[in-house]
C-alpha positions, 0 to 999 in steps of 0.5 A, a space after each residue: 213888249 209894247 207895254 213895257 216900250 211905250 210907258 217909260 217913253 211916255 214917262 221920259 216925254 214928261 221930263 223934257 216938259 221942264 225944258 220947254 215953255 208950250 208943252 202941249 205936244 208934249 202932253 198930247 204925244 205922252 198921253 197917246 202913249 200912255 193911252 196905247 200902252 194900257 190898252 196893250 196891257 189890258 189885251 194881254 189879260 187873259 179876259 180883257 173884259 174883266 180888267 177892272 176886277 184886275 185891281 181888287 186884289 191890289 193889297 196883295 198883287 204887284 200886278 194889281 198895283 201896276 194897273 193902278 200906277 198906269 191908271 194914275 199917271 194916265 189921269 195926271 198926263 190927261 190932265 197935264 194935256 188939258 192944262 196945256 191945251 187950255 194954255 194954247 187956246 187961251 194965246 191964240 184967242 185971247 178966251 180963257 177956258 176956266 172962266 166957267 169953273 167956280 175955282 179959279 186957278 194960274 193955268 200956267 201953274 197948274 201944267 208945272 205943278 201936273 207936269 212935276 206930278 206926272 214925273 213922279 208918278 212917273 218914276 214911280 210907275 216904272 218901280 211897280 213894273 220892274 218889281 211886277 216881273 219879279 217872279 221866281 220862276 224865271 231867274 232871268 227876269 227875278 232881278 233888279 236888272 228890271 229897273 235899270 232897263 226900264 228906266 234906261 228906257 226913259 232916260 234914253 228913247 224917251 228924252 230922245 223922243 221929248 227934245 225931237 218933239 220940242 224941236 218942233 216949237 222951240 229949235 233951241 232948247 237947251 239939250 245938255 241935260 238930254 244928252 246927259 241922261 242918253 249917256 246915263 241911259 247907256 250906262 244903265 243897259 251895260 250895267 243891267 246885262 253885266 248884272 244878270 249875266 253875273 246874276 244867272 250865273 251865280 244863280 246855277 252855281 248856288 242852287 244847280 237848276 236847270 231853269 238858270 242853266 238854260 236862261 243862261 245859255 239862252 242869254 248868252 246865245 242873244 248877246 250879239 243882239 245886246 251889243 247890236 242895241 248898245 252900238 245903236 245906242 252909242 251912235 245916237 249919242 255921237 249925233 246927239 253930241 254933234 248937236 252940241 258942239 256943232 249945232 245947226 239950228 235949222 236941221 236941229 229937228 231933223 237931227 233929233 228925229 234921227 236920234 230919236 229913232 236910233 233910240 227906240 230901235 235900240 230899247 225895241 231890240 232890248 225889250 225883246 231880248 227881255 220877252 225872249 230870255 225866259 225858258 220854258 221848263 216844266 220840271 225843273 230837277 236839281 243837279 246833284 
């Protein structure tokens, strides 16, 4: 659940970095997402000790592919954070970290162009994850719903998390985008829970097992819990337009750390309805 939170609000923090001019909490902020989210996936590995031998079988396993993504993107959003930071350091001191290095480069281009990578390798992480959870033998998870949470996620608790964040150096930035994509992210999760719920019923129409008849009447059973998230989510919009049409510039921080917060509650709650669909089953027996 942690893995699964954590890396696509890291991946939703690396989009505000094109809104911002000093992206340096930013990067710093995702990166310790990131870091915390790979190390949340290694302690569920069976043998964590091994986890480097997880990736040899990458050609053929969607799980070995998924740490290779994670490893990607934790390396660009490492190097995006030392841009950044190099960027700072050089303004306040007037010294510039890359006189050492043989290859001169803009610093400044170098954090657009690693933060436009960490983006993309971002989008694409959160595609190898949802298809990682494709496993037939629970129909609850077995769906393109995947997708549409987890990059409702980013749209929503990470954009939040990224303007609270860019709040702090800069109370002005321009937060419409944001907003647009809290709304999108809204709509991702209605679609996502209508589209399984359809899904799982189809499902134990067709093909009468037991496995889709109980994770059925196991979602139905934690539905109050999705609208629970889905009302949190809407109230974080209604502040988040507040911010617009009424903005207070001194307490614009404030406002989005609040925003920010209904977010996570929102996705955290989601993300367990996720961990709590699937029904273990030993035998599974068609209906005849």
């Amino acid at each position: 659940m942690i893995f699964t939170l954590l890396l696509p609000v890291a991946v939703g923090i690396t989009a505000v970095g094109c809104f911002v001019v000093e992206d340096l909490i930013l990067s710093a902020v995702a990166l310790i997402l990131s870091t915390a989210g790979m190390l949340a996936s290694i302690v569920h590995l069976a043998k964590p000790l091994r986890a480097a031998y997880s990736i040899l079988n990458w050609r053929r396993s969607w799980l070995s592919r998924e740490i290779l993504a994670v490893a990607l993107f934790w390396g660009i959003v490492l190097l995006w954070a030392a841009a950044s930071f190099a960027i700072v350091w050089q303004t306040a001191s007037g010294e510039n970290l890359v006189t050492l290095i043989p290859l001169a480069f803009d610093l400044d281009l170098a954090a657009v162009v690693l933060n436009l990578a960490a983006i993309l390798t971002g989008i694409a992480l959160l595609f190898v994850i949802g298809r990682a959870y494709h496993i037939h033998s629970r129909p609850s998870w077995n769906g393109g719903e995947n997708y549409l949470e987890l990059f409702a996620v980013a749209l929503g608790a990470g954009l939040a998390t990224g303007a609270f964040l860019a709040t702090i150096k800069q109370p002005d930035i321009q937060v419409g985008a944001i907003v647009l994509g809290l709304m999108l992210s809204l709509l991702l999760m209605r679609l996502a829970h209508r589209s399984r719920m359809k899904r799982l019923t189809v499902l134990m129409a067709k093909e009468a097992n037991l496995n889709a008849q109980l994770s059925l009447d196991n979602y139905r059973r934690l539905q109050p819990k999705v609208n629970v998230s889905l009302f949190i989510q809407g109230m974080a919009i209604i502040v988040a337009l507040v911010c617009i049409f009424f903005p207070i510039e001194p307490y614009s921080m404030i406002l989005w750390a609040i925003i920010s917060l209904l977010e996570i509650c929102a996705h955290l709650l989601t993300r367990w309805v996720f961990y709590s669909l699937p029904v273990q089953v030993r035998h599974i027996p068609r209906w005849r």
